[in-house]
Backbone as CSV, one residue per row, in Angstrom:
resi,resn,N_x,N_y,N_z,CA_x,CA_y,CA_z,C_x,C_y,C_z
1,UNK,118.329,127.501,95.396,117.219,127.469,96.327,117.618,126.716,97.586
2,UNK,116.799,126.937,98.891,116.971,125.949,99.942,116.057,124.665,99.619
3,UNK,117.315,124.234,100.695,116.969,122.295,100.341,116.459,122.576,102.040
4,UNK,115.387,123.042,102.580,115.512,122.213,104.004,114.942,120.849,104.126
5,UNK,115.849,120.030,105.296,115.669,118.626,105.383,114.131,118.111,105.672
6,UNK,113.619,116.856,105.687,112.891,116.344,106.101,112.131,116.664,107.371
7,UNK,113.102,116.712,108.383,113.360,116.315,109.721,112.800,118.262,109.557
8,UNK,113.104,119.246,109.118,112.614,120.483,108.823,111.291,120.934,108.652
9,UNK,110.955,120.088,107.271,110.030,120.719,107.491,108.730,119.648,107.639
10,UNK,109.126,118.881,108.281,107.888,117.937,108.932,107.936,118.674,110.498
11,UNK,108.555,119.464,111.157,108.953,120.386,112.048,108.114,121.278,112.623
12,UNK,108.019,122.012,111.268,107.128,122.991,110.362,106.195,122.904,110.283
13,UNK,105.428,121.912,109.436,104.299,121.295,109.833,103.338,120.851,110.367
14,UNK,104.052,120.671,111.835,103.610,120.186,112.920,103.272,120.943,114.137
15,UNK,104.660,122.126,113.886,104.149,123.335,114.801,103.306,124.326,114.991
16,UNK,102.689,123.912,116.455,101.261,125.204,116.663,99.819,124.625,116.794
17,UNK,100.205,123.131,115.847,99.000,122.400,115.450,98.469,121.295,116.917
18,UNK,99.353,121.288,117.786,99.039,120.770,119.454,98.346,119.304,118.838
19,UNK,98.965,118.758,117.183,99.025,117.156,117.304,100.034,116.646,117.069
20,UNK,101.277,116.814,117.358,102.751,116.750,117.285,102.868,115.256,118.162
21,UNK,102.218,115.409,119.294,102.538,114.557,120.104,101.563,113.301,120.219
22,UNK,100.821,113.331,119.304,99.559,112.010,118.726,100.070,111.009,117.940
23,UNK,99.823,109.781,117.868,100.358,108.994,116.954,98.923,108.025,116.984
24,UNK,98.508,107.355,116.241,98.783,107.696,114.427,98.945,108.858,114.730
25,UNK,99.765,109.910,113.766,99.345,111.561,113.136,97.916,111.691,112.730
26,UNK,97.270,112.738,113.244,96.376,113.699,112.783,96.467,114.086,111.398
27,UNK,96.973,113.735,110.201,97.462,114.618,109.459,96.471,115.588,108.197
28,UNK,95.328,114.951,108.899,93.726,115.381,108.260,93.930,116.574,108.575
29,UNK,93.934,116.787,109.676,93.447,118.054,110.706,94.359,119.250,111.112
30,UNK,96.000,118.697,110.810,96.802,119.520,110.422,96.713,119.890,109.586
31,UNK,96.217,119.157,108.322,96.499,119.937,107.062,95.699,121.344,106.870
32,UNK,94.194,120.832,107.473,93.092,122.228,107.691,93.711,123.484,108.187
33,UNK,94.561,123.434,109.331,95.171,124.222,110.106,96.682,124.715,109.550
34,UNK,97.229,124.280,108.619,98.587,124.616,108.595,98.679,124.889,106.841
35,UNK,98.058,124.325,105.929,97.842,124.368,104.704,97.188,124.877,103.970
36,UNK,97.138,125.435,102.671,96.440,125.874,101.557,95.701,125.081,100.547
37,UNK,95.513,123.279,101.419,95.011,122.584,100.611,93.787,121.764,101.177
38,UNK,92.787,121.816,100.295,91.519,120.905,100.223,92.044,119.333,99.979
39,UNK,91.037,118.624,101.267,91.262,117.061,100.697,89.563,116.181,100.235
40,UNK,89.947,115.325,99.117,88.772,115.010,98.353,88.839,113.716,98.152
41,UNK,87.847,112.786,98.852,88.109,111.276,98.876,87.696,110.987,98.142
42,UNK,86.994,110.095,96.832,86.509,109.745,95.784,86.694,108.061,96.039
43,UNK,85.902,107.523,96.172,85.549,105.996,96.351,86.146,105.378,94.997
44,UNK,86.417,105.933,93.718,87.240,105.037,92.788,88.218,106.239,91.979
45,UNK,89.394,106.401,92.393,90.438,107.053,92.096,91.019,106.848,90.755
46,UNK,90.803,107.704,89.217,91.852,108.018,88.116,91.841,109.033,87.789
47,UNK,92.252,109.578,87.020,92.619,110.659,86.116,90.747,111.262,85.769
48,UNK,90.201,109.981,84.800,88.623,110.999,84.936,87.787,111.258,86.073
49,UNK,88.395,110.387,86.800,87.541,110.700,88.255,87.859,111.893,88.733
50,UNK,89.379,112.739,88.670,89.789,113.958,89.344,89.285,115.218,88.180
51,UNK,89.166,114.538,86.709,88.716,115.399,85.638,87.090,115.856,86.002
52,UNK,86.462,114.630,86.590,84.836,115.095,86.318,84.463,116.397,87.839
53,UNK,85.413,115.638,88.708,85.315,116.441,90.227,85.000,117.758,89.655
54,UNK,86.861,117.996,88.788,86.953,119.335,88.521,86.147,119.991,87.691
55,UNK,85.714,119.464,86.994,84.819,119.995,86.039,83.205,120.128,86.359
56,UNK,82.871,119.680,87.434,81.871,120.090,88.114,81.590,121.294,88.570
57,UNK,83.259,121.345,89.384,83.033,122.638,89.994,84.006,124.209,88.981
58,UNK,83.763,123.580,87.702,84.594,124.720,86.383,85.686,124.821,86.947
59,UNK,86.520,123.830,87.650,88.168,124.155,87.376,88.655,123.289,86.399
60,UNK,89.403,124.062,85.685,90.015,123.731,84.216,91.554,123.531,84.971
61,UNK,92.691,122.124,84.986,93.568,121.848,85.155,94.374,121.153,83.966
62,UNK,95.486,121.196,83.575,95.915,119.961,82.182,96.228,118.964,83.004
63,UNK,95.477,117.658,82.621,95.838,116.457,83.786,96.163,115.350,82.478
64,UNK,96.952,114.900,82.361,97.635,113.999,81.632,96.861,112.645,81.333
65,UNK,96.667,111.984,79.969,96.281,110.894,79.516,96.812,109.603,80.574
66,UNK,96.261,109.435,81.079,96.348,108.354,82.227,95.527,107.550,82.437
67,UNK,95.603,105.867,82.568,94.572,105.030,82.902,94.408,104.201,83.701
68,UNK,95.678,104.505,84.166,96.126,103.746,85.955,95.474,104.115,87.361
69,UNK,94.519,103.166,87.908,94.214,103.204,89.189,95.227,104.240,89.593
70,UNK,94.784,104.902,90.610,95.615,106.170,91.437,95.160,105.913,92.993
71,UNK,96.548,105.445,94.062,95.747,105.769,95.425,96.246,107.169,95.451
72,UNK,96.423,108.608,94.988,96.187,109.410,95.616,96.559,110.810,93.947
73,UNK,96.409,111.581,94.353,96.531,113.201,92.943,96.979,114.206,93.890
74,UNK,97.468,115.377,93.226,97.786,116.489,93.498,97.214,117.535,92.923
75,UNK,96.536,118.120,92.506,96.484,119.722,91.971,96.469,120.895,92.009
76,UNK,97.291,121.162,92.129,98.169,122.393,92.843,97.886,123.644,91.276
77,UNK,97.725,124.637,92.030,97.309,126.289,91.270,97.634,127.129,91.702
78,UNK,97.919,128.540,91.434,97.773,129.687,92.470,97.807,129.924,94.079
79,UNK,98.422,129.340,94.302,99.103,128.976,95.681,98.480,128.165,96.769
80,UNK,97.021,127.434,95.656,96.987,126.777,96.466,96.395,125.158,95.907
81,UNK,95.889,124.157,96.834,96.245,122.788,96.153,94.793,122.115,96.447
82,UNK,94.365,120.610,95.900,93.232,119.798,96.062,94.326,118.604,95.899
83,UNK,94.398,118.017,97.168,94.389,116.297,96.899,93.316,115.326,97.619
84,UNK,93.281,114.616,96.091,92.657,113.765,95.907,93.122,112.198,96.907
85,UNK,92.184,111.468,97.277,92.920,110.130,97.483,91.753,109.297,97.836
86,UNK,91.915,107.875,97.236,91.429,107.145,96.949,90.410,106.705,98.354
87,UNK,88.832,106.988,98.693,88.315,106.440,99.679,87.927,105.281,100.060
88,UNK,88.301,104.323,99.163,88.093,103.198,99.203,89.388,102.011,100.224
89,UNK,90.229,102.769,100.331,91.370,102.177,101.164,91.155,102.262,102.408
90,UNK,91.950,101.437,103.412,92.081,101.623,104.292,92.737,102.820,105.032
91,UNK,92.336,102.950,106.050,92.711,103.949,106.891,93.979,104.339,106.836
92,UNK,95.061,103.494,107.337,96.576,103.185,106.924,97.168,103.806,106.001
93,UNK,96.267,103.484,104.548,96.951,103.341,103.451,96.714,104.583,103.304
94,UNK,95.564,105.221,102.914,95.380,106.792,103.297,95.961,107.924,104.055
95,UNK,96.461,107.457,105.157,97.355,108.430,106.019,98.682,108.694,105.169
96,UNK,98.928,107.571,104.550,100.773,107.428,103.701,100.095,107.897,102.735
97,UNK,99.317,107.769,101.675,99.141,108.757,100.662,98.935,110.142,100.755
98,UNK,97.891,110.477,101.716,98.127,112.001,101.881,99.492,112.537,102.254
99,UNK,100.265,112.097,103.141,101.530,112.691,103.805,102.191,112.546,102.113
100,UNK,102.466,111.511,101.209,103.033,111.539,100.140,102.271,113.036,99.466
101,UNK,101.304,113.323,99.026,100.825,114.075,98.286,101.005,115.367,98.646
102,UNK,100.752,115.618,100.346,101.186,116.792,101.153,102.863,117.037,100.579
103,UNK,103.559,116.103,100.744,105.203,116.068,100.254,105.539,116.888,99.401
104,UNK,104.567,116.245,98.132,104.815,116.720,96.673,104.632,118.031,96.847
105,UNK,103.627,118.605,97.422,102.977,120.176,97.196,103.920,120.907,98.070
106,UNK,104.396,120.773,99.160,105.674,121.187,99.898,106.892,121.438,99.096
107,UNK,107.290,120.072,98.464,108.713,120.211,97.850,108.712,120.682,96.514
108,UNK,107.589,120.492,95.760,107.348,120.494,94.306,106.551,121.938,94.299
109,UNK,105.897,122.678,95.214,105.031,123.706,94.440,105.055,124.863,95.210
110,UNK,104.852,124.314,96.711,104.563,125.080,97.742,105.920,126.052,97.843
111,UNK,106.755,125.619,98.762,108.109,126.259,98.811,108.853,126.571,97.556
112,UNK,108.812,126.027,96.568,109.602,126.796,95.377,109.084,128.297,94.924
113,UNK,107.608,128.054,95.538,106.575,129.059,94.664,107.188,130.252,96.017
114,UNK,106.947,129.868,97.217,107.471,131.086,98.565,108.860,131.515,98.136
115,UNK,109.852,130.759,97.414,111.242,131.503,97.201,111.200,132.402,96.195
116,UNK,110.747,131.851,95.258,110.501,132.542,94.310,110.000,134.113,94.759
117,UNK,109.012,133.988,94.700,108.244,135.349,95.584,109.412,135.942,96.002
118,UNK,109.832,135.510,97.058,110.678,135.910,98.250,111.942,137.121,97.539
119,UNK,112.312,135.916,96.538,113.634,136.589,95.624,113.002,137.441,94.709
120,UNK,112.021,137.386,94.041,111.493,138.529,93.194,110.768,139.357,93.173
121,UNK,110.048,139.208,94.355,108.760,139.711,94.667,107.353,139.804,94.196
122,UNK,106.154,140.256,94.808,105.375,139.521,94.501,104.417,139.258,93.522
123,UNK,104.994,140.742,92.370,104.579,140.558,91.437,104.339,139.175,90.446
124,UNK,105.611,138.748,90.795,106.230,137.377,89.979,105.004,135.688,90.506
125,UNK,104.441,136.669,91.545,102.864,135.751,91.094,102.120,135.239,90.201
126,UNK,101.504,136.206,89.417,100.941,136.558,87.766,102.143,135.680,87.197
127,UNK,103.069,135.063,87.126,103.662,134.431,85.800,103.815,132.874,86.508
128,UNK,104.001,132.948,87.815,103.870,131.641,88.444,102.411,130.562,87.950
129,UNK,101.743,131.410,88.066,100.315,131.393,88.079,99.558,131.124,86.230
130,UNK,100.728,131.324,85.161,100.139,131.495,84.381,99.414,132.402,83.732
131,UNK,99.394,133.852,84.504,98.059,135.046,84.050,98.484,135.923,83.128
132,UNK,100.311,135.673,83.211,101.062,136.667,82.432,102.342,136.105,82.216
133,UNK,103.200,136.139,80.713,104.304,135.979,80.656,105.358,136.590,80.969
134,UNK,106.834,136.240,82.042,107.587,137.023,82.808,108.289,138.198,81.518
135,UNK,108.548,139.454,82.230,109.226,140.103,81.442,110.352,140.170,81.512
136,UNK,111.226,140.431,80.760,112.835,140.250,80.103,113.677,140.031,81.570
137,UNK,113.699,141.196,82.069,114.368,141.267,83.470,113.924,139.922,84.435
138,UNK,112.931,139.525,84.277,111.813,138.247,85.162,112.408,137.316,84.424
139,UNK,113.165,137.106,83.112,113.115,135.743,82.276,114.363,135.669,82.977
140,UNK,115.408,136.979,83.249,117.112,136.552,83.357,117.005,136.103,84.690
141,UNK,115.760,135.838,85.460,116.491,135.791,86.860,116.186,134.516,86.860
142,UNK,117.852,133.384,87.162,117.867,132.255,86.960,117.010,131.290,87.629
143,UNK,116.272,132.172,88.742,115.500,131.250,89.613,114.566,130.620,89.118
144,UNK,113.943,131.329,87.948,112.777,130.673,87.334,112.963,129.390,86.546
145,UNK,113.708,128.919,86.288,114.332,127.732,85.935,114.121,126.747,86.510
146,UNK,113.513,127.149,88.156,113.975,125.859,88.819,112.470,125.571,89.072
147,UNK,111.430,125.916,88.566,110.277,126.339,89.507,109.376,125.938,88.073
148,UNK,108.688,125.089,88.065,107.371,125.017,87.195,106.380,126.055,87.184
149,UNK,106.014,126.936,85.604,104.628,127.558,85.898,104.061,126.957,85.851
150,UNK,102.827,127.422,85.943,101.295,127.084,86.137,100.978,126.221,86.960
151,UNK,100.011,125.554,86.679,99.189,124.434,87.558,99.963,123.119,87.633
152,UNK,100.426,122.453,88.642,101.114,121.756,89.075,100.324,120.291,89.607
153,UNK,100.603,119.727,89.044,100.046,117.847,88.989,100.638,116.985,89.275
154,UNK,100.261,115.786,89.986,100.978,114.959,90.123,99.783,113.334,90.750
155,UNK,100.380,112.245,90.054,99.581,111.298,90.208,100.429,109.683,91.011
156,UNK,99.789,109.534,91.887,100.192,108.559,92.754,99.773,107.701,92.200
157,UNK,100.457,106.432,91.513,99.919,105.107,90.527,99.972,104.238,92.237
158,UNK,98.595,102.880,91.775,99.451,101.989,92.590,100.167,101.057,92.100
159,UNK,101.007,100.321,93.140,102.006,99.241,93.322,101.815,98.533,92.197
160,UNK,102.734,98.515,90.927,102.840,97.464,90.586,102.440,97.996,88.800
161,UNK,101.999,99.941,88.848,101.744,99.936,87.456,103.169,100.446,86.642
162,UNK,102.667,100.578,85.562,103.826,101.080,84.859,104.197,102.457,84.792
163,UNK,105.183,102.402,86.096,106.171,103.912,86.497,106.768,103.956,85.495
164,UNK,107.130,105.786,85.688,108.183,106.259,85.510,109.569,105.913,85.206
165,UNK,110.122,105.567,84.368,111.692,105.383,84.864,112.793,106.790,84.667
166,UNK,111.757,107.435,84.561,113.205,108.549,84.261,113.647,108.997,85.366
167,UNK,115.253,108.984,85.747,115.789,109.099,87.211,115.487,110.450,87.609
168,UNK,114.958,112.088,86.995,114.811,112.520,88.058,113.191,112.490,88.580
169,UNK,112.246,111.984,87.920,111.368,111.288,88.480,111.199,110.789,89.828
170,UNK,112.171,109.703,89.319,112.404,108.598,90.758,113.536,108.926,91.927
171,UNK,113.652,110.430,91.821,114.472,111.112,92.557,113.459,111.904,93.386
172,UNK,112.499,112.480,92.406,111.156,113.656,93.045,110.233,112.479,94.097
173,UNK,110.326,111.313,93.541,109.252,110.302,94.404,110.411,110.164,95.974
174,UNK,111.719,110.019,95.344,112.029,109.165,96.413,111.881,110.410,97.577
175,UNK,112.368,111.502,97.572,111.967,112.880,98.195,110.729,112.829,98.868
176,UNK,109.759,112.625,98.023,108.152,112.691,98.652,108.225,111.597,99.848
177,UNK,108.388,110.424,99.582,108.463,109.271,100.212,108.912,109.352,101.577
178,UNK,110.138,110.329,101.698,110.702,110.500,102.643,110.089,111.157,103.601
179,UNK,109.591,112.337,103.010,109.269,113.118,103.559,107.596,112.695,104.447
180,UNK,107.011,111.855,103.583,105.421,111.371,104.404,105.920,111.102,105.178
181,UNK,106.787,109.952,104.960,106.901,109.190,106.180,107.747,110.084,107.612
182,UNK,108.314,111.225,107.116,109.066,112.196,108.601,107.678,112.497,109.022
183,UNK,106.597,113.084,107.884,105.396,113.622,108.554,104.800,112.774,109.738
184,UNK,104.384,111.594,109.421,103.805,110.417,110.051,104.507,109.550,110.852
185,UNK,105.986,109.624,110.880,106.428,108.612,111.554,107.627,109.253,111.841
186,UNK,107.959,109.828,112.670,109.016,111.214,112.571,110.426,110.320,112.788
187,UNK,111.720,110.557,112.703,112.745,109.271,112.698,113.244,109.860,114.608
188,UNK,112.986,110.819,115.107,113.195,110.879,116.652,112.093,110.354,117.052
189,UNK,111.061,110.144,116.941,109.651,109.657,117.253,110.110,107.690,117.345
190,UNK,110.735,107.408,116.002,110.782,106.153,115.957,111.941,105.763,116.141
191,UNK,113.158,106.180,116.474,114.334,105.769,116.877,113.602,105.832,118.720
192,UNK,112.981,106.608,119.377,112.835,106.471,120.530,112.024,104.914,120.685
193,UNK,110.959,104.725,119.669,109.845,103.816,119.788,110.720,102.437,119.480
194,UNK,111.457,102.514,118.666,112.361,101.371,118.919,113.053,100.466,119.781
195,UNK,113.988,101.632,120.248,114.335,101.511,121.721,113.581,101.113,123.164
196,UNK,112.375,101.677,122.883,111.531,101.057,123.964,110.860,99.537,123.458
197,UNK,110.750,99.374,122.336,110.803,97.604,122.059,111.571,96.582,122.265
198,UNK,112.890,97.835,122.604,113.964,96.489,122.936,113.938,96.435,124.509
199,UNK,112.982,97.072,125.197,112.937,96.648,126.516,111.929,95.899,127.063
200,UNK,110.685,94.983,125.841,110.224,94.348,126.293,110.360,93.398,125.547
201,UNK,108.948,92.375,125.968,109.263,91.088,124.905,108.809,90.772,123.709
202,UNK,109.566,91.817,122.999,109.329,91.613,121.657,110.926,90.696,120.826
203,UNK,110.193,89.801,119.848,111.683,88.825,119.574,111.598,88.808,118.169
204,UNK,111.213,89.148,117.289,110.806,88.420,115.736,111.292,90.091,115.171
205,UNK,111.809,89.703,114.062,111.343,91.002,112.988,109.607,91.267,112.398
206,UNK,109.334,90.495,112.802,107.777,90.121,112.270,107.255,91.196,113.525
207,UNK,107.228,91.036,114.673,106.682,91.456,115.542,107.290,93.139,115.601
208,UNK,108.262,93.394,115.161,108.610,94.624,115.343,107.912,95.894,114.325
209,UNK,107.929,95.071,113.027,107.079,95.415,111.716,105.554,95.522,112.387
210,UNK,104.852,94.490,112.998,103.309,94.738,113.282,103.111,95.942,114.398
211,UNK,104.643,96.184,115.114,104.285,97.237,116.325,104.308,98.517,115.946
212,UNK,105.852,98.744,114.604,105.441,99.859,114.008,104.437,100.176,113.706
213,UNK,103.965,99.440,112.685,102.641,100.182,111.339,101.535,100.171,112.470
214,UNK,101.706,99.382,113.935,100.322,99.809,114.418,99.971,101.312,115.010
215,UNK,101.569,101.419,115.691,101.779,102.463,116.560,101.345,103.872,115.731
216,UNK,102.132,103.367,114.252,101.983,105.266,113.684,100.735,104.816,112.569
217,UNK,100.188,104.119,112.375,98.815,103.959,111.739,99.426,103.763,110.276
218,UNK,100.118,103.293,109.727,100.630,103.125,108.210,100.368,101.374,108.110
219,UNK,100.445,101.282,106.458,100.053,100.363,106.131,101.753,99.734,105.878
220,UNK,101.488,97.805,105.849,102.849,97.106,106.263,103.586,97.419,105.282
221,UNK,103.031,97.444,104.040,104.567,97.973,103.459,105.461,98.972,103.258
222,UNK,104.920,99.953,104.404,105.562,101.400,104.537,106.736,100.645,105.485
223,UNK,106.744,99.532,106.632,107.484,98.951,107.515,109.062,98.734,106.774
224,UNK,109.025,99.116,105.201,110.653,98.375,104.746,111.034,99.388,104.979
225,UNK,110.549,100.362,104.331,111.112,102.266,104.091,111.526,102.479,105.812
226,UNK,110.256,102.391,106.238,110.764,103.102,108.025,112.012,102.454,108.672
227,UNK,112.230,101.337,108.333,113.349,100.698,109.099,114.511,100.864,107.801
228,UNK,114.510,100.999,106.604,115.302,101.193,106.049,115.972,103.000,106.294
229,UNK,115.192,104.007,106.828,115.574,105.464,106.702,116.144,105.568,108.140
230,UNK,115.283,104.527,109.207,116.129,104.431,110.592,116.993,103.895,110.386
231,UNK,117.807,102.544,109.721,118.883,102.653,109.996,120.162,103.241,108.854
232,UNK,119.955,104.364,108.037,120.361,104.806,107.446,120.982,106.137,108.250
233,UNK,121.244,106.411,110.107,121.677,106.879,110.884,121.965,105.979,111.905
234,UNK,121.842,104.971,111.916,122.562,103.730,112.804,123.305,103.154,111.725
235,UNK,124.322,101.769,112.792,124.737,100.762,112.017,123.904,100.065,111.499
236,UNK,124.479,99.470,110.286,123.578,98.815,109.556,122.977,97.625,110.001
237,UNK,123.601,97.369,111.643,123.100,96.110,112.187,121.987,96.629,113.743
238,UNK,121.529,97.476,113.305,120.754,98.574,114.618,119.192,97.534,114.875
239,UNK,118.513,97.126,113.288,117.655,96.771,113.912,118.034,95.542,114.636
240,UNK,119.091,94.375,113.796,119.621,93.144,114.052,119.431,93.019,115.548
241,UNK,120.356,94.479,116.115,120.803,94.137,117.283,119.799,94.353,118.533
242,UNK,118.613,95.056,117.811,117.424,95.088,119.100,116.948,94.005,119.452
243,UNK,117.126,93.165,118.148,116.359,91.536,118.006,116.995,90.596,118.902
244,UNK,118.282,91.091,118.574,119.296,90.150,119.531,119.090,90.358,120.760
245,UNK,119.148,91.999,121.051,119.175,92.118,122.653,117.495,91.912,123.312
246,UNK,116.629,91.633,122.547,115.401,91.105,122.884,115.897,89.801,123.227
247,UNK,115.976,89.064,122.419,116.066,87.702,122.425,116.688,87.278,123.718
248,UNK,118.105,88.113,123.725,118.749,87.451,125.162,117.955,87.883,126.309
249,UNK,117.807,88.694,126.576,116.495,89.529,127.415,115.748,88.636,127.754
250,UNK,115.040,88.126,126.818,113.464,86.576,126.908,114.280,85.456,127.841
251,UNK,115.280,85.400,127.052,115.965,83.980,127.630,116.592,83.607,128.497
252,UNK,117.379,85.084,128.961,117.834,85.100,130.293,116.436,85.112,132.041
């Protein structure tokens, strides 16, 4: 299958939607416009909270024995998705959970489910979907291997419960992770926004952290990831050296 990058399809995403050039991101209002997915705030976020939603409105999903606070869900079906996320958070914290959850349904449901199609055509709906089991010729084609049927889930714990450790788990998160944050905080967006901090008087790592998360609307502890994925295309001394060349800047 294609791997396209981050930097791709946050690209993608963004194009047509004339909020590319907004910061915070819009990413409410893109999603209406560019997506196949409903968003559903729920003032206290778990597993029965996304069970009773659904069952209100007779959608039947398998959602896993879970009892961990959730800032955000996925439930992804038939090509198309409901995320959930916690309304009780701040604004901030909400923008990084949806872009995470948007991630998942992109990398995890959305695009595997379009290749698929693509390579088999579109019959191969009906088995994606659960409505029918693939036939013989549908089982040999190795693509299906890579691609989950049916209804597709996924639950955003918060900070601090008891994850996952199985590495490709924490391989699928670290992916998502990446990817919110290209949505919301694009790395040409913030390698430019950087650069223009080092031309005023800004001096602290402290102060550089409060200018990010204000500029793109994320909450502070998204500030390690963003400066950790920026300088993961600089030297490893990129932010060091804005600090420095601030500093002399002030003092001269």
């Amino acid at each position: 299958m294609l791997n396209p990058s981050p930097e791709a399809l946050a690209h993608e995403f963004w194009a047509g939607t004339g909020l590319h050039g907004t910061f915070p991101r819009q990413i409410e209002q893109a999603i209406a416009l560019k997506l196949p997915l409903a968003l559903v705030k729920l003032r206290r976020l778990d597993v029965q909270a996304v069970k009773r939603w659904l069952e209100q409105r007779n959608v039947a999903a398998p959602l896993p024995a879970d009892l961990r606070d959730l800032r955000g869900a996925l439930v992804a079906y038939r090509g198309h998705g409901i995320v959930f996320v916690c309304g009780a958070d701040q604004p901030e914290e909400q923008r990084l959970t949806i872009g995470h959850e948007v991630a998942h349904f992109l990398l995890d449901y959305h695009l595997p489910r379009q290749q698929v199609i693509q390579a088999l055509g579109t019959g191969i709906a009906d088995v994606l979907d659960g409505i029918r089991g693939p036939t013989p010729v549908e089982r040999t084609g190795a693509i299906l291997s890579h691609i989950r049927l049916a209804a597709h889930v996924h639950l955003l714990p918060r900070p601090g419960s008891d994850e996952e450790a199985d590495a490709v788990v924490a391989s699928a998160e670290e992916r998502a992770d990446r990817l919110a944050l290209e949505l919301v905080a694009p790395q040409e967006s913030l390698d430019a926004f950087l650069q223009e901090l080092s031309s005023h008087q800004v001096v602290s790592s402290q102060e550089i952290r409060a200018a990010l998360t204000t500029h793109f609307g994320l909450p502070a502890h998204s500030c390690k990831d963003l400066l950790r994925y920026a300088v993961q295309r600089r030297p490893p001394s990129f932010v060091a050296d804005i600090s420095e060349r601030m500093r002399r800047r002030r003092e001269g």
